[in-house]
Kinemage of the C-alpha trace (Angstrom):
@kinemage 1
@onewidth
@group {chain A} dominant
@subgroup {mainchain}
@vectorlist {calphas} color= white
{ca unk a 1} P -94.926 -49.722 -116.146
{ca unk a 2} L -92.669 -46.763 -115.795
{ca unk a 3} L -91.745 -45.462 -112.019
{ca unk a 4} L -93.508 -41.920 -113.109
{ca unk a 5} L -96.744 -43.590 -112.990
{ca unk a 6} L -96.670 -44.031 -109.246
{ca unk a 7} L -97.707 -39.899 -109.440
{ca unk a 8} L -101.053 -40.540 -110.260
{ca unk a 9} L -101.588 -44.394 -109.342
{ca unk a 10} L -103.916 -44.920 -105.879
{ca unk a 11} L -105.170 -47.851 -104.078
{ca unk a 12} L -108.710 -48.545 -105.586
{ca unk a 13} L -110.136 -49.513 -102.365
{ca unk a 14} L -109.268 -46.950 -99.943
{ca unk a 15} L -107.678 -44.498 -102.254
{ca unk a 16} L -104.706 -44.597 -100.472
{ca unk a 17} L -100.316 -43.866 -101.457
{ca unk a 18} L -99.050 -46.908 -102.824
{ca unk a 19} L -95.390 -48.445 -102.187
{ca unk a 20} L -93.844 -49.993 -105.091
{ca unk a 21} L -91.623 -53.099 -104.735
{ca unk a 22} L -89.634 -54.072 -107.941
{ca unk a 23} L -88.877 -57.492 -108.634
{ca unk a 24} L -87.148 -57.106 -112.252
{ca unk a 25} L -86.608 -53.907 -114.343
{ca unk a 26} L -85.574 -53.171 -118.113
{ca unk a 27} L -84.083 -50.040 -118.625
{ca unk a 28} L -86.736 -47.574 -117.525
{ca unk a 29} L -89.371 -50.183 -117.450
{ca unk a 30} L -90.955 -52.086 -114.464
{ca unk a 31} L -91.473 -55.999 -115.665
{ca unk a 32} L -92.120 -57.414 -112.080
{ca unk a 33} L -93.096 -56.631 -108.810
{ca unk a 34} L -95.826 -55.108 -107.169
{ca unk a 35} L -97.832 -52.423 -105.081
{ca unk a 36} L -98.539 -52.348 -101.503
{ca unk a 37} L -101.128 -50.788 -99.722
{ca unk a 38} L -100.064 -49.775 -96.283
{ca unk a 39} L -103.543 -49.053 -95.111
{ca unk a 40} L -105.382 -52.402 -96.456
{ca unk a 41} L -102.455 -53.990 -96.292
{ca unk a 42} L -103.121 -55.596 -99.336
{ca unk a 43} L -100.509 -55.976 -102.873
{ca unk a 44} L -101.397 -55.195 -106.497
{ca unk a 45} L -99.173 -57.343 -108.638
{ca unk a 46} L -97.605 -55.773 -111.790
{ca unk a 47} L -96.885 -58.280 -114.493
{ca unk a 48} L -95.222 -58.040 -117.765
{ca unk a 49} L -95.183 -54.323 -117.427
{ca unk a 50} L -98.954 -53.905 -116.884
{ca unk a 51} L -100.294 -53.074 -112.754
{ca unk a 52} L -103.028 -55.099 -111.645
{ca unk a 53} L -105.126 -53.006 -109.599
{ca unk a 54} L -108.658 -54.394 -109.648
{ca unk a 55} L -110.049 -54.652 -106.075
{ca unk a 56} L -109.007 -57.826 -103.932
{ca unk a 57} L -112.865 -59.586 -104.149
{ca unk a 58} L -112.410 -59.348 -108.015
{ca unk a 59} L -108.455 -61.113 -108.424
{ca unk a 60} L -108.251 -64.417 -109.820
């Protein structure tokens, strides 16, 4: 995912800002890492470029 996306990205439960944490980056690319809801206190992995942000009751 690219770091421009965190404009428009929200937490799906609460709608809340999200932090971003990167674990590994290519060029202008986010591989790994992940996005943290301060006010569920919950994180939304990102994985091979792509964020996962389905709702915590629906993660595998």
């Amino acid at each position: 995912m690219k770091k421009e996306l965190m404009q428009i990205l929200a937490c799906p439960v609460c709608k809340g800002d999200l932090e971003l944490k990167v674990d590994k980056e290519e060029g202008e690319e986010i591989v790994a890492g992940s996005l943290y809801c301060s006010n569920c206190n919950y994180s939304y992995p990102v994985v091979d470029t792509i964020p996962n942000l389905l709702p915590p009751e629906q993660q595998t």
